[in-house]
Jmol script that loads the backbone (N, CA, C; Angstrom):
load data "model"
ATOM      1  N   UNK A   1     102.724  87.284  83.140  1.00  0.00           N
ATOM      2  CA  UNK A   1     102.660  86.663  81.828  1.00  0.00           C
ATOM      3  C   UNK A   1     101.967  87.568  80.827  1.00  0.00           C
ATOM      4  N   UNK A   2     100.655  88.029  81.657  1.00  0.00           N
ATOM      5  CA  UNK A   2      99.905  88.958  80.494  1.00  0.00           C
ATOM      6  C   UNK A   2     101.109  90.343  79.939  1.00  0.00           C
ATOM      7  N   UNK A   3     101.662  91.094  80.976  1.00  0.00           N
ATOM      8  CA  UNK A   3     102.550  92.257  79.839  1.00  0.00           C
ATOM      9  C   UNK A   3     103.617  91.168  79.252  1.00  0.00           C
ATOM     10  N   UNK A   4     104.479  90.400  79.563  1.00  0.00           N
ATOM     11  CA  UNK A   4     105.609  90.008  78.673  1.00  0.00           C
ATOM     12  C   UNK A   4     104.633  89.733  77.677  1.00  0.00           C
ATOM     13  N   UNK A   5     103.428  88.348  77.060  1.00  0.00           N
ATOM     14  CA  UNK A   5     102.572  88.655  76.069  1.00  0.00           C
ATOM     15  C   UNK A   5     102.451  89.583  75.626  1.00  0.00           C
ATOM     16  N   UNK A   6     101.878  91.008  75.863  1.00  0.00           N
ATOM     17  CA  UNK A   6     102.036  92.485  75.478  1.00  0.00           C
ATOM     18  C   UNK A   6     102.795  93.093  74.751  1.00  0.00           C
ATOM     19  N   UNK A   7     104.090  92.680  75.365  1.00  0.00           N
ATOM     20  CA  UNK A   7     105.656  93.359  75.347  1.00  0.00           C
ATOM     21  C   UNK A   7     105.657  92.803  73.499  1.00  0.00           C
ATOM     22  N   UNK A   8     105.517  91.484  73.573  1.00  0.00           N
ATOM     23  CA  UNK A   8     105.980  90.888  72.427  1.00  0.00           C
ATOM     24  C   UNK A   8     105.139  91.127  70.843  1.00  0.00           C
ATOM     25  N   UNK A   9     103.779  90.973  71.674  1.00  0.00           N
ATOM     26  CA  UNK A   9     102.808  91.287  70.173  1.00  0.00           C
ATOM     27  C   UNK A   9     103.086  93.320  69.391  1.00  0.00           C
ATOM     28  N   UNK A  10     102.235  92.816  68.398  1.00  0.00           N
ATOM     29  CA  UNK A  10     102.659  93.867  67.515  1.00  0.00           C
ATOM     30  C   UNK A  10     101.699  95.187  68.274  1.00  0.00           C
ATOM     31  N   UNK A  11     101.807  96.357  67.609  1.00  0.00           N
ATOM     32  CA  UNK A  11     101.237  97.683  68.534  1.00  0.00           C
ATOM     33  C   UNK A  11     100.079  97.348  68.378  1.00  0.00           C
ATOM     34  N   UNK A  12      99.666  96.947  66.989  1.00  0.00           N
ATOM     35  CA  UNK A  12      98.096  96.905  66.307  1.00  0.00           C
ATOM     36  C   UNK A  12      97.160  95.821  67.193  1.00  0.00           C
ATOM     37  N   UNK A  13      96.943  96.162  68.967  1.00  0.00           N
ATOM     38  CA  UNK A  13      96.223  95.292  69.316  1.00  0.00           C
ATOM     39  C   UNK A  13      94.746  95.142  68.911  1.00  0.00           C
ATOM     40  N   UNK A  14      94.081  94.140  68.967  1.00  0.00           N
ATOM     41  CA  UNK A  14      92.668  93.974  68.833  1.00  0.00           C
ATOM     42  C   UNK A  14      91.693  94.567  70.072  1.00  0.00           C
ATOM     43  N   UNK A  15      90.820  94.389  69.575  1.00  0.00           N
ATOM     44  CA  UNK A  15      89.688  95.020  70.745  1.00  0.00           C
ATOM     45  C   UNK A  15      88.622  94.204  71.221  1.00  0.00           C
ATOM     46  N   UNK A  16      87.558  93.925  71.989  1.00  0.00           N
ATOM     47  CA  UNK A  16      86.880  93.079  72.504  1.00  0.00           C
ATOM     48  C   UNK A  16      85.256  93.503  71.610  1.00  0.00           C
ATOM     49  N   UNK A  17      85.431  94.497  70.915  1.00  0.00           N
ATOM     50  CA  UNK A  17      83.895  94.784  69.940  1.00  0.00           C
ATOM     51  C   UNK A  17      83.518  93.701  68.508  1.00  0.00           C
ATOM     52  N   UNK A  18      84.696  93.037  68.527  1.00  0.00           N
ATOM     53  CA  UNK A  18      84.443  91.717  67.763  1.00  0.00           C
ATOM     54  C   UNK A  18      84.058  90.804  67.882  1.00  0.00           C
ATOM     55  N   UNK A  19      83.206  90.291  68.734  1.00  0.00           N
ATOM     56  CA  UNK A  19      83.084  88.707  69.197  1.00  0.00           C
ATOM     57  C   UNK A  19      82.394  88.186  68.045  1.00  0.00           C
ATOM     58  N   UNK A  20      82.343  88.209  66.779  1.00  0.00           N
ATOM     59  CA  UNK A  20      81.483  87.595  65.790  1.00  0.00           C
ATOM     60  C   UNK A  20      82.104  86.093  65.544  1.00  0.00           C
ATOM     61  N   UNK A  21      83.699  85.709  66.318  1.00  0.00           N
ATOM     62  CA  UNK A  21      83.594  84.773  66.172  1.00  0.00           C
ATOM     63  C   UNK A  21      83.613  83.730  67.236  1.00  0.00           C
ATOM     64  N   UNK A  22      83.485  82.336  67.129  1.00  0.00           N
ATOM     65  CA  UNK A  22      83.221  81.693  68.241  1.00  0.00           C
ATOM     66  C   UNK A  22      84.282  80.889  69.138  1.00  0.00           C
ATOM     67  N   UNK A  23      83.679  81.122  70.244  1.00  0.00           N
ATOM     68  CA  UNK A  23      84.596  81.934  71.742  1.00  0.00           C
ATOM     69  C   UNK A  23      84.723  80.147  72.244  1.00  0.00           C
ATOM     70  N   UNK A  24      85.810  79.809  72.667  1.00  0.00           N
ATOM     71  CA  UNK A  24      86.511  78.527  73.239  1.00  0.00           C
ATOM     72  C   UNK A  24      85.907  79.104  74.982  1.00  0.00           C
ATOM     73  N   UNK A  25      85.827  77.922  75.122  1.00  0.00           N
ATOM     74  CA  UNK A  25      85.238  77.844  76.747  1.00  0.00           C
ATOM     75  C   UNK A  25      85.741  78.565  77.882  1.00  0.00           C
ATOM     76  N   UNK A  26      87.657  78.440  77.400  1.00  0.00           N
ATOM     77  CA  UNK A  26      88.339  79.525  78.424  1.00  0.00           C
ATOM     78  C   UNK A  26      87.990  81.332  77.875  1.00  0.00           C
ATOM     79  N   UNK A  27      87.722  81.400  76.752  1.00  0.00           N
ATOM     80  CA  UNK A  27      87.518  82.299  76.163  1.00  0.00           C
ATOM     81  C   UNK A  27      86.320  83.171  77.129  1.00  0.00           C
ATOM     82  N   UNK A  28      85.469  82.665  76.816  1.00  0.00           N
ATOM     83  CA  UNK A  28      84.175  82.890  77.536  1.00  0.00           C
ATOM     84  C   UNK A  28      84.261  83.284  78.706  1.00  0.00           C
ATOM     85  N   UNK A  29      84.991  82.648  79.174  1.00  0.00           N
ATOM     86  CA  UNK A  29      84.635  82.497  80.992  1.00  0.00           C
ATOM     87  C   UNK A  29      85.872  84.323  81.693  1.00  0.00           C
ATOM     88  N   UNK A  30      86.781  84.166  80.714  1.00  0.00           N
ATOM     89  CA  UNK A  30      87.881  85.377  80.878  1.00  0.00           C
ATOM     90  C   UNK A  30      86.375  86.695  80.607  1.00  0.00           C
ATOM     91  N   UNK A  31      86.205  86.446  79.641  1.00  0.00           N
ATOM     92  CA  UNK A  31      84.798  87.316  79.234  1.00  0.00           C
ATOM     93  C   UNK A  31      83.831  87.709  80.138  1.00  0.00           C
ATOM     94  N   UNK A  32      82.967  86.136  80.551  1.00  0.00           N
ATOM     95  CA  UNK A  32      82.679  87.072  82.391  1.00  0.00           C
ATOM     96  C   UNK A  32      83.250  87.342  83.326  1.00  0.00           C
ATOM     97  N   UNK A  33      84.567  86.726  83.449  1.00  0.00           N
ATOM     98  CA  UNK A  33      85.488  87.454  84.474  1.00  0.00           C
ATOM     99  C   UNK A  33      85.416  88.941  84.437  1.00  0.00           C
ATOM    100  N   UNK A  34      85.766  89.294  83.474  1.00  0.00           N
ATOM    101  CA  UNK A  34      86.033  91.057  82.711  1.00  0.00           C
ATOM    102  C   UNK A  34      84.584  91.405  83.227  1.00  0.00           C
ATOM    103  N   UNK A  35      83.925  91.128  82.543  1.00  0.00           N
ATOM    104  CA  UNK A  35      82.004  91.826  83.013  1.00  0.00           C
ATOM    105  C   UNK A  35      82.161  92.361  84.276  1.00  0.00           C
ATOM    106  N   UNK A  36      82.085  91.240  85.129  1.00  0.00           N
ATOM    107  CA  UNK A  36      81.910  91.002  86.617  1.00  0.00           C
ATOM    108  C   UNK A  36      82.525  92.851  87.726  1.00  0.00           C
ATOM    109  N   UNK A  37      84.011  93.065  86.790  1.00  0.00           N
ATOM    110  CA  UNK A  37      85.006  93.768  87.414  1.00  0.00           C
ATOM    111  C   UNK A  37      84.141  95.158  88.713  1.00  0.00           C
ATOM    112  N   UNK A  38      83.476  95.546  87.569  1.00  0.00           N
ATOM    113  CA  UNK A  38      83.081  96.714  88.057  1.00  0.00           C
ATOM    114  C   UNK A  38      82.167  96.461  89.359  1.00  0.00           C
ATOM    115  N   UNK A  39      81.126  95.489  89.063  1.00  0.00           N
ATOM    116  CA  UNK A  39      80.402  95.257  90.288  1.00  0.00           C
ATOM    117  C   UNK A  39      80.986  94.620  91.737  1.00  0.00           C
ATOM    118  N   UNK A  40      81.902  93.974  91.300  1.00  0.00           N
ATOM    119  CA  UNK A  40      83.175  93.799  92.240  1.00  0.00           C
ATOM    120  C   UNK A  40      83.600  95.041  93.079  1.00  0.00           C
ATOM    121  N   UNK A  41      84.069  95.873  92.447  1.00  0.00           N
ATOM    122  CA  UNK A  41      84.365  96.749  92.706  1.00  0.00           C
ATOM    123  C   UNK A  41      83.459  97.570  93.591  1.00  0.00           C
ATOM    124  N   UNK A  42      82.661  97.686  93.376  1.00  0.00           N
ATOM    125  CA  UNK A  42      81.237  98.405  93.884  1.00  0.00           C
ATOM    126  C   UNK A  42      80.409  97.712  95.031  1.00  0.00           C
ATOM    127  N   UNK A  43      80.859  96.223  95.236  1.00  0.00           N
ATOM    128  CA  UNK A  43      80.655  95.353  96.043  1.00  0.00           C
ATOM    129  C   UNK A  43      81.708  95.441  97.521  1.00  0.00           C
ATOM    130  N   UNK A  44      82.560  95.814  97.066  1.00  0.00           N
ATOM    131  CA  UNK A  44      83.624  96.051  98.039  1.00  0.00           C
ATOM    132  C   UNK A  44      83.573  97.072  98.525  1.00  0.00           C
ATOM    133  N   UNK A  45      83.285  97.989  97.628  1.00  0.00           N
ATOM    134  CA  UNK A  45      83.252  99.516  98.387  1.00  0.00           C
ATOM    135  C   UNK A  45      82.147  99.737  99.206  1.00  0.00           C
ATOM    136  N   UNK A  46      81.136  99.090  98.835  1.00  0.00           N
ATOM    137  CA  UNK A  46      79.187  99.213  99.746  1.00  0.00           C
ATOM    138  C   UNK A  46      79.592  98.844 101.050  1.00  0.00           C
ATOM    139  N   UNK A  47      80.531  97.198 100.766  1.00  0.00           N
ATOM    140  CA  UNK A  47      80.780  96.422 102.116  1.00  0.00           C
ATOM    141  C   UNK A  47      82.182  96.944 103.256  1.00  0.00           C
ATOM    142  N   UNK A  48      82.916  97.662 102.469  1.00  0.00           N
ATOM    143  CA  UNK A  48      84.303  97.650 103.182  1.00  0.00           C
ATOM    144  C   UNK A  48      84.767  96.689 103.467  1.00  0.00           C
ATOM    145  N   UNK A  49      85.030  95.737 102.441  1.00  0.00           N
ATOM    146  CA  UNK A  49      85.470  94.457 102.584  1.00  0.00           C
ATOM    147  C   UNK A  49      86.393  94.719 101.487  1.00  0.00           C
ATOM    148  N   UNK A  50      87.757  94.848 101.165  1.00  0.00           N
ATOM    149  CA  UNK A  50      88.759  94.585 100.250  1.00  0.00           C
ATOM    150  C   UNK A  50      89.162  93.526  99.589  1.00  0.00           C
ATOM    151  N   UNK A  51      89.004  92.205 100.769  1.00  0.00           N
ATOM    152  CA  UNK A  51      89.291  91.487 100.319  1.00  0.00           C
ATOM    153  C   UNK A  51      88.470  90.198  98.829  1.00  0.00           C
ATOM    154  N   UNK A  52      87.268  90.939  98.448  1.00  0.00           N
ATOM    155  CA  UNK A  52      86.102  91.189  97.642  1.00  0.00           C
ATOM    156  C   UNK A  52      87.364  91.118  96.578  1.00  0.00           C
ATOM    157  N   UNK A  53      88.029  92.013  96.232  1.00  0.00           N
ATOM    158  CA  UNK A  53      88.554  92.533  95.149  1.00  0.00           C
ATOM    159  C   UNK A  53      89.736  91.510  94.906  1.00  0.00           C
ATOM    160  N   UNK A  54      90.337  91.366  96.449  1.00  0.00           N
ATOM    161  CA  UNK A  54      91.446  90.701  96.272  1.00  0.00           C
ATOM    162  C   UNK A  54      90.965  88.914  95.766  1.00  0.00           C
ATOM    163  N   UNK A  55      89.886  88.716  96.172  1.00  0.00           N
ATOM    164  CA  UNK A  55      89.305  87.132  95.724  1.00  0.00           C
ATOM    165  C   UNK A  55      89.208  87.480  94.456  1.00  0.00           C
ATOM    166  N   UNK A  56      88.704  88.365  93.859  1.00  0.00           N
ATOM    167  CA  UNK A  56      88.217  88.362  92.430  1.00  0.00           C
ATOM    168  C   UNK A  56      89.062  88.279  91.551  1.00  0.00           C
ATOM    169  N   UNK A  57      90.849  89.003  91.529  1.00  0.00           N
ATOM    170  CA  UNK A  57      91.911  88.879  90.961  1.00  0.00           C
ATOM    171  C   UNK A  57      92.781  88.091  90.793  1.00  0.00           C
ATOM    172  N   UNK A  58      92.575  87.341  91.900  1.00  0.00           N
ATOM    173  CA  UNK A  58      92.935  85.954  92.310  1.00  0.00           C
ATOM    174  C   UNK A  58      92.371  84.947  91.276  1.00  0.00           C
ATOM    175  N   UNK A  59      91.032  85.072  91.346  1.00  0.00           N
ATOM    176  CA  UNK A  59      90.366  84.136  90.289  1.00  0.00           C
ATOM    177  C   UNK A  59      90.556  84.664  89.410  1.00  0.00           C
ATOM    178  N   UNK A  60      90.317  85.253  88.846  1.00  0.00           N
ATOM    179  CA  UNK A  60      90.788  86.674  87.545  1.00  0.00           C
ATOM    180  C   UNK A  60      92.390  85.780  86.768  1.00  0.00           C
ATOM    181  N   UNK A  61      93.141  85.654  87.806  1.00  0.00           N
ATOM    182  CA  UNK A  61      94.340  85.607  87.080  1.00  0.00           C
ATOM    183  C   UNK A  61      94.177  83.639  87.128  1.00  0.00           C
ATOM    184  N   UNK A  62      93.566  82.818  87.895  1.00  0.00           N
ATOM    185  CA  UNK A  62      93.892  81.911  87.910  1.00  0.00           C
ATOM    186  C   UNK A  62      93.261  81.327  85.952  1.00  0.00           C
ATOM    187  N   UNK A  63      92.228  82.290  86.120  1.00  0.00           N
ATOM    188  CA  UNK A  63      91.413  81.933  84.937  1.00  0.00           C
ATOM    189  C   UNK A  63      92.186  82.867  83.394  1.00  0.00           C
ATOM    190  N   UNK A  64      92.739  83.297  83.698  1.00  0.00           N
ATOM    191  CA  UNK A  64      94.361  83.697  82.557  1.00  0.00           C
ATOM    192  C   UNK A  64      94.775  82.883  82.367  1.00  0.00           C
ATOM    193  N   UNK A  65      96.176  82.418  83.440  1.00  0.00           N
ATOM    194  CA  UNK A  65      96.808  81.389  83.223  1.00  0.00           C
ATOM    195  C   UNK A  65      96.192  80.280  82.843  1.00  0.00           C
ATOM    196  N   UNK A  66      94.861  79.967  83.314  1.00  0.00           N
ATOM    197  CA  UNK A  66      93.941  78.535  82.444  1.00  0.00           C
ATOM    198  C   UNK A  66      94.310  78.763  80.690  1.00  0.00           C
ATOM    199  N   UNK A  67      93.699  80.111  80.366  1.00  0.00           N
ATOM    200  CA  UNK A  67      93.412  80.381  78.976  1.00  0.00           C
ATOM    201  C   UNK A  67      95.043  80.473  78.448  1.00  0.00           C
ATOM    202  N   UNK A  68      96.272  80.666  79.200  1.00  0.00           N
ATOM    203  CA  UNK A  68      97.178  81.081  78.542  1.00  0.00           C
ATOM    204  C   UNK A  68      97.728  79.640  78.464  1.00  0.00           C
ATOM    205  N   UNK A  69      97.536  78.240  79.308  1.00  0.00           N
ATOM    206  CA  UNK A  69      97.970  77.795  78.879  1.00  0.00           C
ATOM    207  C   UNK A  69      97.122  76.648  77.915  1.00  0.00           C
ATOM    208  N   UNK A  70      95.967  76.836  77.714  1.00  0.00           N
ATOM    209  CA  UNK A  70      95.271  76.150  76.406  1.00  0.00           C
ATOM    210  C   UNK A  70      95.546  76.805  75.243  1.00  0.00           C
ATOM    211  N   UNK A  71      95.888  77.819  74.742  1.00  0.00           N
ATOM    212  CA  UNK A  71      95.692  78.724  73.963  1.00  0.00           C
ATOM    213  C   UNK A  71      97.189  79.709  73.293  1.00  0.00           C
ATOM    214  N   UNK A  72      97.310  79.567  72.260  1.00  0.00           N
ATOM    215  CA  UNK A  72      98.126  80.730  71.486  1.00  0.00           C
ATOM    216  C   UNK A  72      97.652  81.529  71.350  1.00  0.00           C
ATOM    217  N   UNK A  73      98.391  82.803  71.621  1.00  0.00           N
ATOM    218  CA  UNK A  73      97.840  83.945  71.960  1.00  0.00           C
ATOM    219  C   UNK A  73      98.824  84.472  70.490  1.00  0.00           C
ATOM    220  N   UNK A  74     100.196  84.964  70.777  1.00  0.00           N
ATOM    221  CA  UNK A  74     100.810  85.564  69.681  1.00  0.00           C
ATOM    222  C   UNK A  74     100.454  85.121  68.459  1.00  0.00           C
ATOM    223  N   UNK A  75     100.824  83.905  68.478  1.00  0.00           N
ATOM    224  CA  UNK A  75     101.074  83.069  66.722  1.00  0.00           C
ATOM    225  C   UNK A  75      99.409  82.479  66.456  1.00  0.00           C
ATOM    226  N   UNK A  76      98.479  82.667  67.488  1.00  0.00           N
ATOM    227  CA  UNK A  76      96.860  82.074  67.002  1.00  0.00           C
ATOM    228  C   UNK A  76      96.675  82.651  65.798  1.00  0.00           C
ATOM    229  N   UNK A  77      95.089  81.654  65.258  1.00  0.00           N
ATOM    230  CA  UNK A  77      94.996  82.028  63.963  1.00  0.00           C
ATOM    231  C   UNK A  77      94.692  83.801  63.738  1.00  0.00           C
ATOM    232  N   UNK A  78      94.312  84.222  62.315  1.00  0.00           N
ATOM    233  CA  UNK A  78      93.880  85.296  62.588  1.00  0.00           C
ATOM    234  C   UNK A  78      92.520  85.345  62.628  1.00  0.00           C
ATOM    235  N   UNK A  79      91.912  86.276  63.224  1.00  0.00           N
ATOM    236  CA  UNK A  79      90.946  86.745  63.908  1.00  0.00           C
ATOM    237  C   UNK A  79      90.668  86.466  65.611  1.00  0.00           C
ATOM    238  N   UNK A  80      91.417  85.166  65.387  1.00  0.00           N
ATOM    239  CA  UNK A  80      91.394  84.940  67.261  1.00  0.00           C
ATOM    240  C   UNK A  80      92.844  85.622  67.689  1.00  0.00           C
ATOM    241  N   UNK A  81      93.680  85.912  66.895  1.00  0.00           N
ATOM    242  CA  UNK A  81      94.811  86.398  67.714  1.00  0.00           C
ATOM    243  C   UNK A  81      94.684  87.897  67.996  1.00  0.00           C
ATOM    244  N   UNK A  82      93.501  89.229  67.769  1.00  0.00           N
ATOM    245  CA  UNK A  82      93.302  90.025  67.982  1.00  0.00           C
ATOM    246  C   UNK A  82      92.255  89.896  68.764  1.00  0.00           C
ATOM    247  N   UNK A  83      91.315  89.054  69.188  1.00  0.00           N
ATOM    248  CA  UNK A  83      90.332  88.629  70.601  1.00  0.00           C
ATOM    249  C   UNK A  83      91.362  88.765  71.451  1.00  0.00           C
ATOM    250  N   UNK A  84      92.473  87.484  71.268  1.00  0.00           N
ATOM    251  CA  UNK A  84      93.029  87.176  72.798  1.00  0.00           C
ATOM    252  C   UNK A  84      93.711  88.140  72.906  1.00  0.00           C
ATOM    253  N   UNK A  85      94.154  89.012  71.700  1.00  0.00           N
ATOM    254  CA  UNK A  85      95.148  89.843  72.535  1.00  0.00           C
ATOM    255  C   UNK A  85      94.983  90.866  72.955  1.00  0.00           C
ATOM    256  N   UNK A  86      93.592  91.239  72.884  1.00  0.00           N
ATOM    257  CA  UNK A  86      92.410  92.263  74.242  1.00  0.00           C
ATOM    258  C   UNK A  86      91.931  91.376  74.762  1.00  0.00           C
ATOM    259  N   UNK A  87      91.596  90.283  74.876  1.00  0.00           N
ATOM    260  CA  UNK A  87      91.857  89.710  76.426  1.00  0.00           C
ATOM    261  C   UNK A  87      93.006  89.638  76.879  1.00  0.00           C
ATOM    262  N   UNK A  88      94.368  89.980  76.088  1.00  0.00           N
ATOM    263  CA  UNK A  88      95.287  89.932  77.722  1.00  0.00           C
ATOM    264  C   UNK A  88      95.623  91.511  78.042  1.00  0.00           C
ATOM    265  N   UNK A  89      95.155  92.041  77.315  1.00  0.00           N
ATOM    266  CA  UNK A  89      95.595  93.305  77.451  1.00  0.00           C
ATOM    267  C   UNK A  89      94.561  93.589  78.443  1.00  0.00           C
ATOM    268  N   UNK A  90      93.462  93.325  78.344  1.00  0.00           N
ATOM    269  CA  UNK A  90      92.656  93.989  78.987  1.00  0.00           C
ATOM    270  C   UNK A  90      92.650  92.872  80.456  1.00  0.00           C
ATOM    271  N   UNK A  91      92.943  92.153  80.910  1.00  0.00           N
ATOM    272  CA  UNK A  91      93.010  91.499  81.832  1.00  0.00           C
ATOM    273  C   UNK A  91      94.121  92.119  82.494  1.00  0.00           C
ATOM    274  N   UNK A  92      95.298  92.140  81.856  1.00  0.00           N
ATOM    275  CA  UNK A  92      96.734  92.969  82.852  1.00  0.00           C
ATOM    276  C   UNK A  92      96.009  94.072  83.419  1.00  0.00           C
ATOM    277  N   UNK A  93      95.276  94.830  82.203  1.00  0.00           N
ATOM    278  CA  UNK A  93      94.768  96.202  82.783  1.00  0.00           C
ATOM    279  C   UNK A  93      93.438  96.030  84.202  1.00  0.00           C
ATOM    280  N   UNK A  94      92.987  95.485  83.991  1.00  0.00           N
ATOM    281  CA  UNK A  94      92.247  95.117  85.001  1.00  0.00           C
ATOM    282  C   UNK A  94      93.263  94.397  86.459  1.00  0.00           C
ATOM    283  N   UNK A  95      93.956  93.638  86.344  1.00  0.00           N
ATOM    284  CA  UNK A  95      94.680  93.030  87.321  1.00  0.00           C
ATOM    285  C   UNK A  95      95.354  94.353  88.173  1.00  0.00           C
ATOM    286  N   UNK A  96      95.724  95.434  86.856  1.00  0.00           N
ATOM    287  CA  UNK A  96      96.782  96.358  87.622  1.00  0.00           C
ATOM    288  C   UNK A  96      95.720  97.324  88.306  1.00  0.00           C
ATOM    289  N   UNK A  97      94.659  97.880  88.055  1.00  0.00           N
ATOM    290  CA  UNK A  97      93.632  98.570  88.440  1.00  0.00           C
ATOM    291  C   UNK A  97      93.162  98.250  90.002  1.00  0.00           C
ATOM    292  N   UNK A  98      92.857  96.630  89.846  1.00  0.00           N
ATOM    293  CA  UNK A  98      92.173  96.055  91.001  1.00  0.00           C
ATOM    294  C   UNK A  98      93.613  96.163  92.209  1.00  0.00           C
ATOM    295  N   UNK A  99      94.666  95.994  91.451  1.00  0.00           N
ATOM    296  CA  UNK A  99      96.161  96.169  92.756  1.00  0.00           C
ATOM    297  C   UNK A  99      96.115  97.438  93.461  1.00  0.00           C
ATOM    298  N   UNK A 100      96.285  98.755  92.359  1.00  0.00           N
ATOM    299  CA  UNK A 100      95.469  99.775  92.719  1.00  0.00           C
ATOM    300  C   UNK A 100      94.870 100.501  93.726  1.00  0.00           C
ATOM    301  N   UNK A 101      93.495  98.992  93.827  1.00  0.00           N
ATOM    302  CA  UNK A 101      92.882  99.772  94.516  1.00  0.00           C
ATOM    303  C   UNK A 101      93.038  98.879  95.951  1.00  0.00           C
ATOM    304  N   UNK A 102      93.917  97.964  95.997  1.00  0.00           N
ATOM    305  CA  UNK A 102      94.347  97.882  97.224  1.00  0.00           C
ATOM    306  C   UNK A 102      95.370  97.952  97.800  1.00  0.00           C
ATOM    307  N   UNK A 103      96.122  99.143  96.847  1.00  0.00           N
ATOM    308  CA  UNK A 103      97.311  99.756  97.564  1.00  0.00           C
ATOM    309  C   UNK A 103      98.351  99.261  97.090  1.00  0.00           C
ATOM    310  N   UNK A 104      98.728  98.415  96.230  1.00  0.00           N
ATOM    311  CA  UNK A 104      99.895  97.416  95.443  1.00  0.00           C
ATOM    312  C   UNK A 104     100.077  97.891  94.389  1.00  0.00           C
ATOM    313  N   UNK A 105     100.948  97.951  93.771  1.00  0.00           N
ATOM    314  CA  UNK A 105     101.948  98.323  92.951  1.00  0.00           C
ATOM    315  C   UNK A 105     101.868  97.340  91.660  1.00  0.00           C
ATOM    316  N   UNK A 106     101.576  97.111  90.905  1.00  0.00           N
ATOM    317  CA  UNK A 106     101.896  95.684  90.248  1.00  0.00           C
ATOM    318  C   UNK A 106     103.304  95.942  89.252  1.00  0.00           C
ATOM    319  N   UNK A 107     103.977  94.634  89.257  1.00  0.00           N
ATOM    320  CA  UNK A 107     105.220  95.080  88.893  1.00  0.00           C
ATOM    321  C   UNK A 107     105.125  95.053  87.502  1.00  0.00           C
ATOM    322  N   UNK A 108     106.044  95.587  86.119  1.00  0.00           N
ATOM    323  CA  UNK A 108     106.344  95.551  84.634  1.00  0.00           C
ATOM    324  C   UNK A 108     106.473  94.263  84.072  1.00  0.00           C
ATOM    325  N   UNK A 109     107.796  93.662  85.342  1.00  0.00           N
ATOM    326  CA  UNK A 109     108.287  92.111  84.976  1.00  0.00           C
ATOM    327  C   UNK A 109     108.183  91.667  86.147  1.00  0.00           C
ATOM    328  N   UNK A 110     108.468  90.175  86.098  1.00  0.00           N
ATOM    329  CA  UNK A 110     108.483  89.594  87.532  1.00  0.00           C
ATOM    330  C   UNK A 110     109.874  89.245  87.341  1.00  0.00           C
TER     331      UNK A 110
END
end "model"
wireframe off; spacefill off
backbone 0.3
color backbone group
């Protein structure tokens, strides 16, 4: 869902150095999802446990689809439609990273 979203919005995505305005509950929570990534990451690698990463993307994406389906992402107002649309950008990018690193491929389209 996050690249077709992608595919469709304009090039001029937004960036996540804006939060001046105020963040809806799914908003937030995608927000510490994102934080979290790296120590995840670093958690898995200390432990040799993969599946660390694979729980985290899992929740990662369940907590997308939460926000994608409360929320307009393309047509939202402005200023929130350049938040969400580095949160989905940056969530695909993270989803495809964490596949990555356990050997998966993530596909363009489904």
């Amino acid at each position: 869902r996050a690249k077709s979203i992608l595919r469709k919005a304009p090039s001029d995505l937004g960036d996540l150095s804006n939060l001046s305005l105020e963040l809806e509950k799914e908003e937030r929570q995608l927000l510490q999802k994102i934080e979290y990534f790296a120590g995840v990451v670093e958690d898995a690698k200390e432990s040799l446990h993969p599946n660390i990463i694979a729980t985290y993307l899992l929740d990662l994406a369940g907590d997308f689809n939460l926000f994608y389906q409360k929320h307009r992402i393309i047509d939202a107002p402005a200023g929130k439609k350049e938040l969400r649309l580095a949160l989905t950008k940056t969530v695909s990018n993270i989803l495809k990273q964490g596949l990555y690193l356990l050997g998966i491929e993530a596909p363009e389209r489904m």
